[in-house]
C-alpha positions in Angstrom: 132.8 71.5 77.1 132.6 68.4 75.1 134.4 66.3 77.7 132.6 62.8 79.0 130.9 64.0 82.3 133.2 62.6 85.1 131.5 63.3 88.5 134.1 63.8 91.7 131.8 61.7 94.0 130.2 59.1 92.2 127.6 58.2 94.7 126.8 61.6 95.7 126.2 62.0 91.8 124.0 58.7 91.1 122.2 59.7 94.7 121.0 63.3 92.6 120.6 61.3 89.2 117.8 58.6 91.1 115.7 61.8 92.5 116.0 63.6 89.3 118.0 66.6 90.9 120.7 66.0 88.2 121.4 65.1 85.0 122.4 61.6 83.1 123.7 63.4 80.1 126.1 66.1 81.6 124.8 68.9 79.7 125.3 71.3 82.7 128.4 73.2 81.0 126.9 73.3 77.9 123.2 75.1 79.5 125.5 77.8 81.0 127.3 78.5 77.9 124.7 78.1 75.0 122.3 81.4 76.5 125.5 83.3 76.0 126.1 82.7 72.6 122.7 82.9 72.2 122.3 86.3 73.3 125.9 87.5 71.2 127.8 87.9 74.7 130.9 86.1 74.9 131.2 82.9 76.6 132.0 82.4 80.5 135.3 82.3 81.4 136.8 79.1 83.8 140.1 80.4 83.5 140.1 81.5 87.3 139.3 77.8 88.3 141.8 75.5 90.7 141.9 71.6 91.5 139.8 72.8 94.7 136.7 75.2 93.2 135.0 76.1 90.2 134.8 79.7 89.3 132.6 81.0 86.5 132.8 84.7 84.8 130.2 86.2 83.2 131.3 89.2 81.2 129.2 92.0 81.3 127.6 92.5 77.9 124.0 93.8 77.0 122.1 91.0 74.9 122.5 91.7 71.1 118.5 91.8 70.4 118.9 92.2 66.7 121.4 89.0 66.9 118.3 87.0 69.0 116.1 87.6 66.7 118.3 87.0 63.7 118.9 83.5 65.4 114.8 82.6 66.0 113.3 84.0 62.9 115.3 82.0 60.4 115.1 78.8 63.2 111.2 79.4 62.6 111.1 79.5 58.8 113.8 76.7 58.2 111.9 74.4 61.3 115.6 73.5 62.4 117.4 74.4 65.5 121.1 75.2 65.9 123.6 72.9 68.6 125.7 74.4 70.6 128.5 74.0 68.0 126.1 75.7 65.7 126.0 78.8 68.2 130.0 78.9 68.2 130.3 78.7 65.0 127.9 81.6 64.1 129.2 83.6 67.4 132.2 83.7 65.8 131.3 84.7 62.6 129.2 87.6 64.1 132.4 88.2 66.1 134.9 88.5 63.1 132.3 90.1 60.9 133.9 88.4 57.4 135.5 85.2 58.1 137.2 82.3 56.2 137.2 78.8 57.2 140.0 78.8 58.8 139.4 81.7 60.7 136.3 80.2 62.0 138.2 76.5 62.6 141.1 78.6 64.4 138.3 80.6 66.6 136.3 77.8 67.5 139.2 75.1 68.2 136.9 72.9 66.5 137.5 70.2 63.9 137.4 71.6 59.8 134.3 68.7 59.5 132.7 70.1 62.3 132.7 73.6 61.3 132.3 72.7 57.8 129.2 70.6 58.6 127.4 73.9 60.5 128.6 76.4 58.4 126.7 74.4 55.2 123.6 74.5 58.3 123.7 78.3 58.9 123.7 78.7 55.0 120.6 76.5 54.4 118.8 78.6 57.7 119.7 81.8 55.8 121.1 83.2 59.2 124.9 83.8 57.1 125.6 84.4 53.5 129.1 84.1 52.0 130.7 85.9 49.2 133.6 85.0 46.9 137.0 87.2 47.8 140.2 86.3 45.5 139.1 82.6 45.5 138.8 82.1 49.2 134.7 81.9 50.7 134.1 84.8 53.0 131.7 84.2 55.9 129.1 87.1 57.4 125.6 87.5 58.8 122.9 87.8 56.2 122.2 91.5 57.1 119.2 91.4 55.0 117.5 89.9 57.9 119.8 91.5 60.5 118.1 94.8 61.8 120.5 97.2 62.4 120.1 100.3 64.7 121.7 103.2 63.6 121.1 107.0 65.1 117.8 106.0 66.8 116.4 104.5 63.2 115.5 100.7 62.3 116.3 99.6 58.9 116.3 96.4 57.2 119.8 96.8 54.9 119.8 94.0 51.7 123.3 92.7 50.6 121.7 91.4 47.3 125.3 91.5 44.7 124.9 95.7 42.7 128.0 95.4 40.0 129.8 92.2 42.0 129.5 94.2 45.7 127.1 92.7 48.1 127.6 95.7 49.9 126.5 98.5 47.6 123.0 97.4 47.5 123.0 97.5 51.4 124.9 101.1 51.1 122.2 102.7 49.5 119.6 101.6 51.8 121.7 103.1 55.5 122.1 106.2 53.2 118.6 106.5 52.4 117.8 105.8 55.8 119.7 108.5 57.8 120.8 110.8 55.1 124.7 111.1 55.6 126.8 108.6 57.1 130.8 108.5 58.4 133.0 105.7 57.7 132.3 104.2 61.6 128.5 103.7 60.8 128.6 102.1 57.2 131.4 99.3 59.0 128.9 98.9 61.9 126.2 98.9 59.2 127.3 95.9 57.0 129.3 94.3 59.3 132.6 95.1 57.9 136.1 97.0 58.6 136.8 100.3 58.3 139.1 100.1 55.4 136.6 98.1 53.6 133.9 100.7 54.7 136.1 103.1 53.5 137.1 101.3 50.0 133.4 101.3 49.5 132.7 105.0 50.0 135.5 105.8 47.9 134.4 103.8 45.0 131.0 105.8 44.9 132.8 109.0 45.7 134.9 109.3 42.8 131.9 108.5 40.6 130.5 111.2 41.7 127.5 109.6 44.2 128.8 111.1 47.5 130.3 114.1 48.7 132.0 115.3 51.6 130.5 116.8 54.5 133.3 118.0 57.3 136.8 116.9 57.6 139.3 114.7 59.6 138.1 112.2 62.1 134.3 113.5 61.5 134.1 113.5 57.7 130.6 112.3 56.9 128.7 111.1 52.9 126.2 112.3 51.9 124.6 112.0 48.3 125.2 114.8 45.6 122.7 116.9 44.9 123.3 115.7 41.0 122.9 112.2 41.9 119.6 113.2 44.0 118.3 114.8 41.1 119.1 112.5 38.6 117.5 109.3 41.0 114.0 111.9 41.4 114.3 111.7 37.4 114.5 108.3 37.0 111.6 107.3 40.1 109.1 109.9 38.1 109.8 108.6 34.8 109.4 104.8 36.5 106.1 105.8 38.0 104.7 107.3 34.7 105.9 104.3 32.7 103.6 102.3 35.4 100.6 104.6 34.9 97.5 102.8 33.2 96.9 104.1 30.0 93.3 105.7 29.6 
């Protein structure tokens, strides 16, 4: 992919470059690869190639809208663009959900300035955030701007830090959102792994926030009807405070 172009007939080649039927700069790989990571599908596959023919797979994979649009909003409001590196680099991060740099280096097979340089670029666009985990940075998509789809609803979930958890902020809003969730959406949610997912239920469970609904493999959360009450409290008593006095 970042190979210097080498055509097989040379004159052939220069014959297509003088009538403007090719290309000087031998971007053709890199065109068929960067609408791929583009769109969140994984990239096409040469593995099935000999010394004879070139064979290219496509896997099939339905375009990640929510990823596009992640990708053009924040290239609008920054007024940058990201390279193809750029692309692999936040492909993978999407991919591994929370990521060091390492990971990312390791999945990319790219250089530690490389990835370095576009992760500091993806951090200025606003497209990832990255949150502090035992003293190694953790990689993810900012899923404030991500929208997420979850049972037929369209929410906007904010990862702005509640108590030192990015997460719980972003909780609350899928819960008020669609009422009572299982372990499976809140991962799919916030981008996350199902014992982290589950870590973070747990934690608002035994204060006394959720409850159970169901058991085994189809336990859901829901909020407690204390907790519920209490929050009504605290909105009416907010809203009074904000009354004009007469």
């Amino acid at each position: 992919m970042f190979a210097e172009p080498r055509s097989r007939n040379t004159a052939l080649a220069d014959a297509f470059k003088r009538i403007g039927l090719a290309e000087k700069t031998g971007r053709g790989v890199d065109k068929i690869i960067e609408p791929s990571l583009f769109a969140g599908r994984p990239v096409p596959r040469y593995d099935e190639s000999t010394s004879t023919y070139v064979r290219v797979v496509f896997d099939k994979a339905p375009v990640d809208d929510n990823f596009v649009t992640l990708i053009v909003q924040n290239q609008v409001k920054s007024n940058m663009e990201l390279s193809l590196r750029g692309l692999m680099v936040l492909y993978s991060i999407r991919k591994l959900k929370q990521s060091s740099m390492d990971d990312i280096i390791h999945d990319c097979q790219l250089s530690p300035a490389i990835c370095e340089m576009n992760v500091q670029q993806l951090l200025k666009m606003n497209i990832i955030q990255s949150i502090d985990m035992d003293g190694k940075q953790l990689y993810y998509l900012n899923t404030a701007d991500y929208v997420y789809r979850l049972h037929g609803t369209s929410q906007v979930y904010d990862v702005t830090p509640t108590y030192g958890n990015p997460y719980i902020k972003a909780f609350h809003s899928l819960l008020n959102a669609v009422d009572q969730v299982t372990r499976t959406d809140v991962a799919n949610a916030l981008g996350i792994s199902k014992p982290q997912a589950y870590r973070l239920i747990m934690k608002l469970f035994n204060k006394g926030i959720l409850e159970k609904v169901g058991n085994g493999k189809y336990t859901s959360y829901k909020y407690t009807d204390t907790y519920v009450a209490e929050k009504l409290r605290l909105e009416r008593m907010t809203e009074k405070s904000l009354l004009p006095s007469i």
